[in-house]
C-alpha positions as CSV (number, residue, x, y, z in Angstrom):
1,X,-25.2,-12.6,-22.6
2,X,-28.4,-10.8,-20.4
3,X,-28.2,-9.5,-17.0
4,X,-30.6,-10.6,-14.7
5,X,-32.2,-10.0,-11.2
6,X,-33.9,-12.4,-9.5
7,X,-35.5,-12.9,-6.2
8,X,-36.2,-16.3,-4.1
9,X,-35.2,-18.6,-0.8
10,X,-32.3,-20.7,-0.4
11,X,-33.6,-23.1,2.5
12,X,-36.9,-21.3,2.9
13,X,-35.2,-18.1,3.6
14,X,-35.9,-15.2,1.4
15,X,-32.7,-14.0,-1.3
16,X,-32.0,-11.9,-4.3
17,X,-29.1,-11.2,-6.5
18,X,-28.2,-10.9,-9.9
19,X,-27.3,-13.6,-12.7
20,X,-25.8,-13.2,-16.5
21,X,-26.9,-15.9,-18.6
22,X,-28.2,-16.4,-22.3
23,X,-32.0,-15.8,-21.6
24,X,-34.2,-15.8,-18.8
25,X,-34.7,-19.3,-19.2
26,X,-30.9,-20.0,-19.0
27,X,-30.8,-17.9,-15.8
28,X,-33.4,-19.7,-14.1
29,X,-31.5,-23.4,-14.7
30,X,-28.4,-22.2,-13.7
31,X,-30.1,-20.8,-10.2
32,X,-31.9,-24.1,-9.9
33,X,-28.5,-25.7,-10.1
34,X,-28.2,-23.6,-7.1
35,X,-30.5,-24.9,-5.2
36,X,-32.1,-21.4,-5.6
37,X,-36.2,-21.4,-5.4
38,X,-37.0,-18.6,-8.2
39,X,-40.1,-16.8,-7.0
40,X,-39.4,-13.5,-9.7
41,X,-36.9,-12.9,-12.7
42,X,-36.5,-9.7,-15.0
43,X,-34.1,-9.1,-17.4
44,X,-31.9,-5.4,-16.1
45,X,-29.7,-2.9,-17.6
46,X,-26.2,-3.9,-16.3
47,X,-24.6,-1.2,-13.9
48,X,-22.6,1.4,-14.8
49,X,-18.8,0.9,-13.7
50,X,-16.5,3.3,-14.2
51,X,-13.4,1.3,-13.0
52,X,-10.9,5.0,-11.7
53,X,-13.7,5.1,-9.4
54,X,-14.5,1.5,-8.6
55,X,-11.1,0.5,-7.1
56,X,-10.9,-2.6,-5.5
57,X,-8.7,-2.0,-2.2
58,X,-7.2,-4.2,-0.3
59,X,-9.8,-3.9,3.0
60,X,-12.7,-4.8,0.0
61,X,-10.4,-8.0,-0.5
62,X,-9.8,-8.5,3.4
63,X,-13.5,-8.5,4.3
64,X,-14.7,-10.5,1.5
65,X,-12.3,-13.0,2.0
66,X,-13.4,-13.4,5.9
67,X,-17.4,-13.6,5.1
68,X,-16.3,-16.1,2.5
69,X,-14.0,-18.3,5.4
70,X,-17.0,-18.2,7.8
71,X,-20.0,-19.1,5.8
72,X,-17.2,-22.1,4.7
73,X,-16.6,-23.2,8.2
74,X,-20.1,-23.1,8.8
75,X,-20.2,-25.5,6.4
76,X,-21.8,-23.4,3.8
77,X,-21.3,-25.1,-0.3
78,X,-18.7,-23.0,-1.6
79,X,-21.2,-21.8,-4.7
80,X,-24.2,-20.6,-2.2
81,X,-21.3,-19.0,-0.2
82,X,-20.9,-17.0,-3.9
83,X,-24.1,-16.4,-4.2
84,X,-24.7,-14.9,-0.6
85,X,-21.4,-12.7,-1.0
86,X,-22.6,-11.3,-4.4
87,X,-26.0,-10.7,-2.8
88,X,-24.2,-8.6,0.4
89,X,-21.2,-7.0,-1.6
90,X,-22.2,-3.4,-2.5
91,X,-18.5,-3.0,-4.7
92,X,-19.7,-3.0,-8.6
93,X,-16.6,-4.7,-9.8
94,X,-15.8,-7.1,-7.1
95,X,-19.3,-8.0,-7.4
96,X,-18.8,-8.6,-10.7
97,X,-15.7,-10.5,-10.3
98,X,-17.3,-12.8,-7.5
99,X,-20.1,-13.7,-9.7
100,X,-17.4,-14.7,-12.4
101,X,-15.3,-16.5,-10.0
102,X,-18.7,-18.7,-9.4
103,X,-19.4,-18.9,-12.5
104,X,-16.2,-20.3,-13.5
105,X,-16.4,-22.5,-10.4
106,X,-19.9,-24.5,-11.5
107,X,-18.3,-24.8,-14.7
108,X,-15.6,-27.5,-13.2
109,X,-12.9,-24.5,-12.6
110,X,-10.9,-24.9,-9.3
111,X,-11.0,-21.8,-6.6
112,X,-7.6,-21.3,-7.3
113,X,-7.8,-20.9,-10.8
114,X,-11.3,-19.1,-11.3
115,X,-8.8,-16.5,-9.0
116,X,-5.8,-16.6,-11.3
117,X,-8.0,-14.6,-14.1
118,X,-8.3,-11.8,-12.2
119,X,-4.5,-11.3,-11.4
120,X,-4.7,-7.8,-11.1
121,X,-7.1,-8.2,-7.8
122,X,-5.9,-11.4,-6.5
123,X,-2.2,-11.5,-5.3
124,X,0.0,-14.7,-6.2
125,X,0.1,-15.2,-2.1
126,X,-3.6,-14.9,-2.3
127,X,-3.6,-17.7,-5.3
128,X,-1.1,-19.8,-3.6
129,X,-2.5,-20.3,-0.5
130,X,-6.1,-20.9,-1.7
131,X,-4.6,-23.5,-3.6
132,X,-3.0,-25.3,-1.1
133,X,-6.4,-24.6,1.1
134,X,-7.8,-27.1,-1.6
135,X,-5.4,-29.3,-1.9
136,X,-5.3,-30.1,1.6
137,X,-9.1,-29.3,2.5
138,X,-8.8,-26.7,4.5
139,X,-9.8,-23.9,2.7
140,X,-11.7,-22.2,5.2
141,X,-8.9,-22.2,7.4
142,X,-6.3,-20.8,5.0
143,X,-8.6,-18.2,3.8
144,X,-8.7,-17.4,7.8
145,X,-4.8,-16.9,8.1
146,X,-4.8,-14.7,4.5
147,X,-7.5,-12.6,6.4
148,X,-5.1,-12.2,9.4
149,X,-2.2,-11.4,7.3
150,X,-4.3,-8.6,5.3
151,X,-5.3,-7.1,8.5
152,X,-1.7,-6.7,9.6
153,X,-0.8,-5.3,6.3
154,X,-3.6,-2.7,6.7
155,X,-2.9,-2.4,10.1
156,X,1.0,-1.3,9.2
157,X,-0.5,1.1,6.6
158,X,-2.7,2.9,9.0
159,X,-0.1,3.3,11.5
160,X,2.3,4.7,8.4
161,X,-0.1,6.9,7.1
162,X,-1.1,8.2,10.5
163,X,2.3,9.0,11.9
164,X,3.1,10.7,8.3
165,X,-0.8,13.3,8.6
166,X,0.9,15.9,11.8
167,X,4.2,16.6,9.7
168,X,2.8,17.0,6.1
169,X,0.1,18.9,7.7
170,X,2.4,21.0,9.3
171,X,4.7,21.4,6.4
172,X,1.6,21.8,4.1
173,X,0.7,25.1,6.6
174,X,4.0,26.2,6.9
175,X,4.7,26.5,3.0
176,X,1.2,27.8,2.5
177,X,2.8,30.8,5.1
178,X,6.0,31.2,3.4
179,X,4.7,31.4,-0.1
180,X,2.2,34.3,1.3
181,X,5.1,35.9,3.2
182,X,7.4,35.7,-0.1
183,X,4.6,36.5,-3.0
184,X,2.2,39.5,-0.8
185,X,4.2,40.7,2.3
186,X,7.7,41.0,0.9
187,X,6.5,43.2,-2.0
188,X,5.2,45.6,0.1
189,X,8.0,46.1,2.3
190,X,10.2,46.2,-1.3
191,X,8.4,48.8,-2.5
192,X,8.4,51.1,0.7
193,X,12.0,50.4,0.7
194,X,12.6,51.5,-2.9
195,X,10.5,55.0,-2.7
196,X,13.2,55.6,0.8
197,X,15.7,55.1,-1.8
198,X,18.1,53.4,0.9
199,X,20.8,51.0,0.7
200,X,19.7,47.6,1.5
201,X,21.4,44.5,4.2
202,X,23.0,41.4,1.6
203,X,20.3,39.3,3.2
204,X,17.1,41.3,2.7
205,X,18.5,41.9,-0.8
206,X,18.4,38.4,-1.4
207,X,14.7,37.8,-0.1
208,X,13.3,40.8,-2.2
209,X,15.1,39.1,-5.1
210,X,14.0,35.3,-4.4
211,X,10.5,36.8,-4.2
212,X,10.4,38.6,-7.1
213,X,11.6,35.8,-8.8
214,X,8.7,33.9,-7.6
215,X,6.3,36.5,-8.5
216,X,7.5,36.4,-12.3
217,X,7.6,32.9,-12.7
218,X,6.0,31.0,-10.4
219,X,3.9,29.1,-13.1
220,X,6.8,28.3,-15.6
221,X,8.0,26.8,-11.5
222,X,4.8,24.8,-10.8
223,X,5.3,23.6,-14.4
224,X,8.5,22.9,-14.3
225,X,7.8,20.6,-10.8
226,X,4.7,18.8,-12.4
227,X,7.0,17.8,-15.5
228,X,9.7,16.2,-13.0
229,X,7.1,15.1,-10.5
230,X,5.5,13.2,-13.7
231,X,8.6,12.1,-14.9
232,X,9.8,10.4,-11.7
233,X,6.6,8.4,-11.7
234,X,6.9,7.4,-15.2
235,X,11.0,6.6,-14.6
236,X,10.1,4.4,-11.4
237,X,7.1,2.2,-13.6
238,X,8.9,1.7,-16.2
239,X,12.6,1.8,-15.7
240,X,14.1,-1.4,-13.7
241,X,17.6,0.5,-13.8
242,X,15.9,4.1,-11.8
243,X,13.9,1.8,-9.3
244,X,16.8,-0.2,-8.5
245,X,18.5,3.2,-7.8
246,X,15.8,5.0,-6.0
247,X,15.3,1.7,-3.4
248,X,18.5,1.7,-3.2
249,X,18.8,5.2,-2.1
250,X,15.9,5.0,0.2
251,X,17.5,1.4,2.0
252,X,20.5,4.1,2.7
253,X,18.4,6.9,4.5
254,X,18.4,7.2,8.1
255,X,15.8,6.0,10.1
256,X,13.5,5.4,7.5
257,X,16.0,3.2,5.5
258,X,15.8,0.8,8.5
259,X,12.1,1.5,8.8
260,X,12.1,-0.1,4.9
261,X,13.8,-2.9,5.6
262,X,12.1,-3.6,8.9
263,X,8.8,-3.9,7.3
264,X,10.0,-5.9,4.3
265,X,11.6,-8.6,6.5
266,X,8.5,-8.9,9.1
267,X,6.4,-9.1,5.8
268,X,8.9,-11.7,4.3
269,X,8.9,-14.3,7.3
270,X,5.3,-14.3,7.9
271,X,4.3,-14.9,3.8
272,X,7.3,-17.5,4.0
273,X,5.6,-19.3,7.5
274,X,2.0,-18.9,6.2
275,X,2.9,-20.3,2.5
276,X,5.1,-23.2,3.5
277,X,3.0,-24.7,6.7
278,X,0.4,-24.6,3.7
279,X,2.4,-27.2,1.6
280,X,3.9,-24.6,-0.9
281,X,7.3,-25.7,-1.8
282,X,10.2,-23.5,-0.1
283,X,11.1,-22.2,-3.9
284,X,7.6,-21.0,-4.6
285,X,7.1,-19.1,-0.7
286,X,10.4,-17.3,-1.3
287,X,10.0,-16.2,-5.0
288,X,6.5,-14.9,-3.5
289,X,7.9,-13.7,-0.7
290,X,10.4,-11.8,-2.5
291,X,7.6,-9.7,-4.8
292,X,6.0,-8.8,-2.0
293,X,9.1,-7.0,0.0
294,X,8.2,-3.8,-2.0
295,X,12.0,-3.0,-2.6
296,X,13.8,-4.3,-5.7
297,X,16.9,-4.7,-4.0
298,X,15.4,-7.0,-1.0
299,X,13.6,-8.5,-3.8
300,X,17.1,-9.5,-5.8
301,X,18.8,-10.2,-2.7
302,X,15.9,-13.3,-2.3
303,X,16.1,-14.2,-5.7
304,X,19.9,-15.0,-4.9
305,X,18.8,-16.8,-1.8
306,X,16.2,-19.3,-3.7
307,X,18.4,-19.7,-6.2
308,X,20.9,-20.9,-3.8
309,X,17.9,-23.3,-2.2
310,X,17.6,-24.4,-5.0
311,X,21.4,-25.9,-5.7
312,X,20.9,-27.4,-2.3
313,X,21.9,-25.1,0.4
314,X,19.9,-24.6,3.3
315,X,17.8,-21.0,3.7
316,X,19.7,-19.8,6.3
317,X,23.3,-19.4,4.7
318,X,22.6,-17.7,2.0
319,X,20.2,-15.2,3.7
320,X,23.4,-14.5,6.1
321,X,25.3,-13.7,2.9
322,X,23.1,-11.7,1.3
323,X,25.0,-8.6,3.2
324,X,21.3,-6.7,3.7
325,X,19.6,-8.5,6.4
326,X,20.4,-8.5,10.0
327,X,22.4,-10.8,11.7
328,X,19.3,-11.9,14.3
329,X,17.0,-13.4,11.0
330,X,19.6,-16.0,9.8
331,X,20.4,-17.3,13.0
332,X,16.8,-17.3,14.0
333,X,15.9,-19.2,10.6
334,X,19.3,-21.7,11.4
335,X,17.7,-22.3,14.6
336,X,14.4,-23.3,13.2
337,X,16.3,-25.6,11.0
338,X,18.5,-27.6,13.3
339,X,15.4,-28.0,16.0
340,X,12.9,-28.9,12.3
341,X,10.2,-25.8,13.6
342,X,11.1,-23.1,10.7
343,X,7.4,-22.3,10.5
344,X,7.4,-21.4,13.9
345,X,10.8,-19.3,14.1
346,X,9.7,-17.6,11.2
347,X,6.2,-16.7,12.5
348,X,8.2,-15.4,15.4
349,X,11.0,-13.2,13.0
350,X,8.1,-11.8,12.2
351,X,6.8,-10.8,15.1
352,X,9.8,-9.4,16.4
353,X,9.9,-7.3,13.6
354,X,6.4,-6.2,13.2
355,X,7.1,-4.6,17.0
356,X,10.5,-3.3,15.9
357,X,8.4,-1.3,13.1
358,X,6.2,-0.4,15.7
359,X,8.9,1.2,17.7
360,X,10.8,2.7,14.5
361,X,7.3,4.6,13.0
362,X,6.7,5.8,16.8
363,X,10.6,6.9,16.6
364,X,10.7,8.2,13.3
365,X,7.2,10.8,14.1
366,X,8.9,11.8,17.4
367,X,12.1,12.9,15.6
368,X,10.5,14.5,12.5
369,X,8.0,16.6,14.1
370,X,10.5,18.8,15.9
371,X,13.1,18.9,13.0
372,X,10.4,19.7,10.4
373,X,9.0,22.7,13.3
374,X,13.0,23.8,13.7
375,X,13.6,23.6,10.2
376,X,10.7,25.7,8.9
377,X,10.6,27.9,11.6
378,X,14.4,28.9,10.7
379,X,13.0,29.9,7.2
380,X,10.2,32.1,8.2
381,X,12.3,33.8,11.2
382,X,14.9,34.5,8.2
383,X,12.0,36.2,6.4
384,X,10.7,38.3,8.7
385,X,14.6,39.4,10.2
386,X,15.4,40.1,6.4
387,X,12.5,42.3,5.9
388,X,13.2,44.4,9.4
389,X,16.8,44.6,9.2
390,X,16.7,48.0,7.1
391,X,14.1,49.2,9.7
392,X,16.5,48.4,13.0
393,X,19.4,49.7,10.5
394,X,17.3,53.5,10.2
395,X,17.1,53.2,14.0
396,X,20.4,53.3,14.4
397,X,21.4,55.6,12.0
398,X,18.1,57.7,13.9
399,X,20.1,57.4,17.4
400,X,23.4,58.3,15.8
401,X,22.2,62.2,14.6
């Protein structure tokens, strides 16, 4: 297969883009297929992707997917909708994986399933709900609500990563102090106090000692914290039994344990509401709904729930016996039951939810920020009062002759 560019009008107005095909003359039936007037084609190098660097991200996803839903409720033919994103998307590799999707498309393939190839881009919610966009011919629609629900998953991951920048910046800067303090400033004081030859406080004992510690092995230390910083990550990929442990542990932390399971069930009920008022059966939209929470334990604890949807009992019960999520969900969800409007109790679960993780991340800053300035602040006071105490101590022995 050759890579070719090409240039030309779709409906008079002027285009270009890129095409893989056999030959040139290959590429210039399959545009004509397109309804594509080919003015110019020459065969090209393909680009150079290195894929570390050429990350798809979620927003890349996001936006594509809402050019994609407008040109189709403009009434734009799903292929030429292709063609027009490939022309505009800068991305290498989700260029590259539109142009397949399209490919696969005029080649009989459904939307659905050109997307299932590419797995590792595409989420099964993603796959899902195109499919049921098809099925019920309202893809441009569905592809609307995925674009809204991506926005408020970005949205959640700004506001995270924002209320985490002040206190890792400050704890950043505050280690960055104490490791001077500790590997430059202590040993001078040391050394002035060992030519005075005087007997030392306990406490500014300790320091000198902690700090010449550091001094003499402070890379076998950074070694030692890259090899268990390394091995956690490995541990959590690959072992079921140290990730079930570590969620776990983290659902059982204060503040941000809640904080965890806040965001897992806002994220939960909206999937569930957007996948079934979509015609995805209830089994499907919770098994989905349960890979997404993010936490193996949620994730379990909805496994048990469809399973026990799917000997017949309604959503509600078992979600109540689950023993992790709050009262407030199941008898919202029993409510949308009795009165036949779960979509909509759902959609507004998650609402409530989305605001109280609003609340809890604003919370959870204004009670870190202070704790993290107290805590750190102890340390370095410690420092400095160890390294004075001998002085204040020949003051007094100064004022005693």
């Amino acid at each position: 297969m050759a890579y070719f560019r090409w240039k030309g009008t779709i409906n008079n107005i002027k285009r270009k883009g890129e095409v893989i095909a056999d030959s040139k003359e290959d590429a210039i039936i399959k545009l004509k297929k397109q309804n594509i007037n080919v003015l110019s084609i020459k065969q090209s190098a393909p680009p150079i992707e290195l894929d570390f660097l050429n990350k798809v991200k979620p927003k890349d996803i996001m936006i594509m997917t809402k050019q994609l839903s407008i040109m189709l409720n403009a009434g734009i033919p799903i292929v030429s909708a292709f063609n027009i994103l490939i022309e505009q998307i800068k991305h290498p590799k989700l260029k590259k994986i539109i142009r397949n999707i399209k490919e696969n498309i005029e080649s009989g393939s459904s939307f659905s399933n050109a997307l299932r190839e590419h797995k590792d881009i595409f989420s099964e919610l993603y796959i899902n709900m195109v499919e049921s966009g098809e099925a019920s011919g309202n893809l441009d629609v569905v592809l609307q609500r995925l674009v809204i629900t991506m926005e408020k998953d970005l949205e959640l991951k700004r506001k995270l990563k924002g209320a985490s920048i002040y206190p890792t910046m400050v704890s950043i800067v505050a280690v960055g102090v104490i490791a001077l303090i500790l590997t430059f400033v202590i040993p001078t004081f040391s050394k002035m106090y060992a030519d005075s030859g005087m007997q030392l406080p306990l406490l500014t004992r300790i320091v000198i000692a902690v700090s010449n510690f550091l001094r003499d092995y402070i890379i076998i230390i950074l070694l030692i914290l890259a090899i268990i910083i390394g091995a956690f990550v490995i541990a959590k990929k690959k072992s079921i039994k140290f990730r079930t442990y570590i969620d776990s542990l983290l659902l059982k932390l204060p503040l941000l344990g809640t904080l965890v399971l806040k965001t897992s069930i806002a994220r939960f009920a909206s999937i569930l509401s957007m996948l079934t008022s979509g015609g995805v059966s209830i089994l499907k939209a919770i098994d989905i709904g349960a890979k997404t929470s993010g936490n193996l334990i949620i994730e379990n604890a909805l496994d048990k729930v469809k399973e026990s949807v799917k000997e017949g009992s309604n959503l509600s019960e078992p979600i109540s016996k689950a023993g992790i999520f709050p009262d407030m969900v199941s008898q919202m969800i029993s409510v949308g039951e009795e009165t036949g409007k779960l979509e909509d109790m759902l959609v507004k679960v998650s609402q409530y939810y989305e605001e109280e993780v609003d609340n809890s991340v604003k919370n959870l800053t204004t009670m870190l920020e202070p704790i993290i300035i107290v805590f750190l602040g102890v340390i370095v006071g410690t420092l400095v009062i160890a390294m004075y105490l001998p002085v204040f101590k020949m003051g007094e022995t100064i004022k005693g002759w």
